[in-house]
N, C-alpha and C positions, 0 to 999 in steps of 0.2 A: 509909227510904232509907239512912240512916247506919247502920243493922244492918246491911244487905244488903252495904254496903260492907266493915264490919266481917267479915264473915262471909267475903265474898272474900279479901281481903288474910290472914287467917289462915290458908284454904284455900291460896288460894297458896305460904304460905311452907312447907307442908306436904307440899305436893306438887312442887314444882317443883325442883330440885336447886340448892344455894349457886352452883354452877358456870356454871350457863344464863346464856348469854349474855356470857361472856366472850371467846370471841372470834366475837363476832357473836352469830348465831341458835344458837347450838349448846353443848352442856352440856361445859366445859371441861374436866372429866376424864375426858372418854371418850377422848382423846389417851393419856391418863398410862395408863388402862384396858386398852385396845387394845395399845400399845406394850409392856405384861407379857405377855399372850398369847406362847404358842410358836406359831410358824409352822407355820401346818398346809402350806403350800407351800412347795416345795423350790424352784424356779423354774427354767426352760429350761435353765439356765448349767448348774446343778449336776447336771442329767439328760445333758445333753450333757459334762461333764465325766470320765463314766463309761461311757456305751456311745455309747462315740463309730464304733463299726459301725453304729447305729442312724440316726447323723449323717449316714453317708456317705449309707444307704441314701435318706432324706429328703432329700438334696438331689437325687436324679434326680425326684422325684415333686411332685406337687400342694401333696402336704400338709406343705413344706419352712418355713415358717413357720408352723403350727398349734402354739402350745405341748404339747410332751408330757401336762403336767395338763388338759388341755383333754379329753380320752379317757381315760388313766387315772387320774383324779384325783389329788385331794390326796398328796403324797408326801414331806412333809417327813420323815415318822416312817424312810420306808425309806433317804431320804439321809443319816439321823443313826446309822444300825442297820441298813444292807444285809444282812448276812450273816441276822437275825433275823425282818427285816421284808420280807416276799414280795409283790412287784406282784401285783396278782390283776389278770390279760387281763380285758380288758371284753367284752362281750358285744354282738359287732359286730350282730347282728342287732336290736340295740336303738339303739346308741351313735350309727352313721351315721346312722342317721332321724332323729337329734337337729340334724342337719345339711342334709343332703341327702335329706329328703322332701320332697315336690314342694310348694311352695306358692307361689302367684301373686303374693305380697310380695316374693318374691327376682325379684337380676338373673337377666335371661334367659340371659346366661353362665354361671351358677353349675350345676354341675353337681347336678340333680335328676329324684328316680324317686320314681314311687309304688311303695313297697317289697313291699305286698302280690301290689303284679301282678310287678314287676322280677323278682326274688328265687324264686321257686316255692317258697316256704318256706326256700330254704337261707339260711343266713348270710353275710354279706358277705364273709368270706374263704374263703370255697369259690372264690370268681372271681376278688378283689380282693385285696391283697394290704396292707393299710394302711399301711404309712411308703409307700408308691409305688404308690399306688392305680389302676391302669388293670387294663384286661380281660388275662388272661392268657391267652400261647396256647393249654393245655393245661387244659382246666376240671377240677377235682381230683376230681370226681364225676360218675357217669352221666347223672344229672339234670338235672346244668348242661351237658353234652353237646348234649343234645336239644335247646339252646334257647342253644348257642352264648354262656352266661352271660349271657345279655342278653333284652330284651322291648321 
């Protein structure tokens, strides 16, 4: 019993970081850790700081409170180096179902579609228009013609 013991407390001190439990449950220099990291996020302020057409347009629409990185992610790199560093458009026919595909967990307010049916294949901004996402009068495609962008 006093091996096993021995045997733990060695293990322990070999495995566990000097820092654990310093403040609390938790390894004390993942603070100090974390805190060196460059910001992979630029955050809403500094996106809105620079396309502020983008601002205007988000406030007629839905998605007026959805942070910019929330769609196209992480942007710290292109807030520090715009001219070098290129948003790359997300790929709405993927992005909104990350959202508003239909599932029984959400509120019944929240706007949701099963995208396979909704959509006839197209992408969501053939209809939608994403900072101000409602049905548009004039669907950009024959396709969505036929079906009035909607299902």
């Amino acid at each position: 019993m006093v091996l096993a013991l021995l045997v733990f407390v060695v293990l322990r001190a070999a495995v566990v970081p000097r820092s654990f439990g310093q403040y609390g449950h938790y390894r004390g220099n993942a603070i100090v850790e974390i805190g060196a990291r460059t910001p992979a996020f630029a955050g809403h302020a500094v996106c809105e700081g620079c396309h502020t057409e983008v601002v205007e347009q988000k406030k007629l629409g839905r998605h007026a409170n959805v942070p910019c990185e929330a769609c196209h992610g992480a942007q710290g790199k292109h807030a520090d180096d715009p001219a070098s560093v290129k948003v790359q458009l997300p790929d709405t026919a993927v992005i909104c179902g990350r959202c508003h595909e239909a599932n029984s967990a959400k509120p019944k307010g929240f706007p949701q579609v099963v995208t396979a049916d909704h959509s006839g294949g197209l992408a969501c901004n053939a209809c939608h228009t994403p900072h101000t996402p409602k049905i548009e009068e004039e669907p950009k495609t024959a396709s969505a013609k036929t079906t009035g962008g909607r299902k």
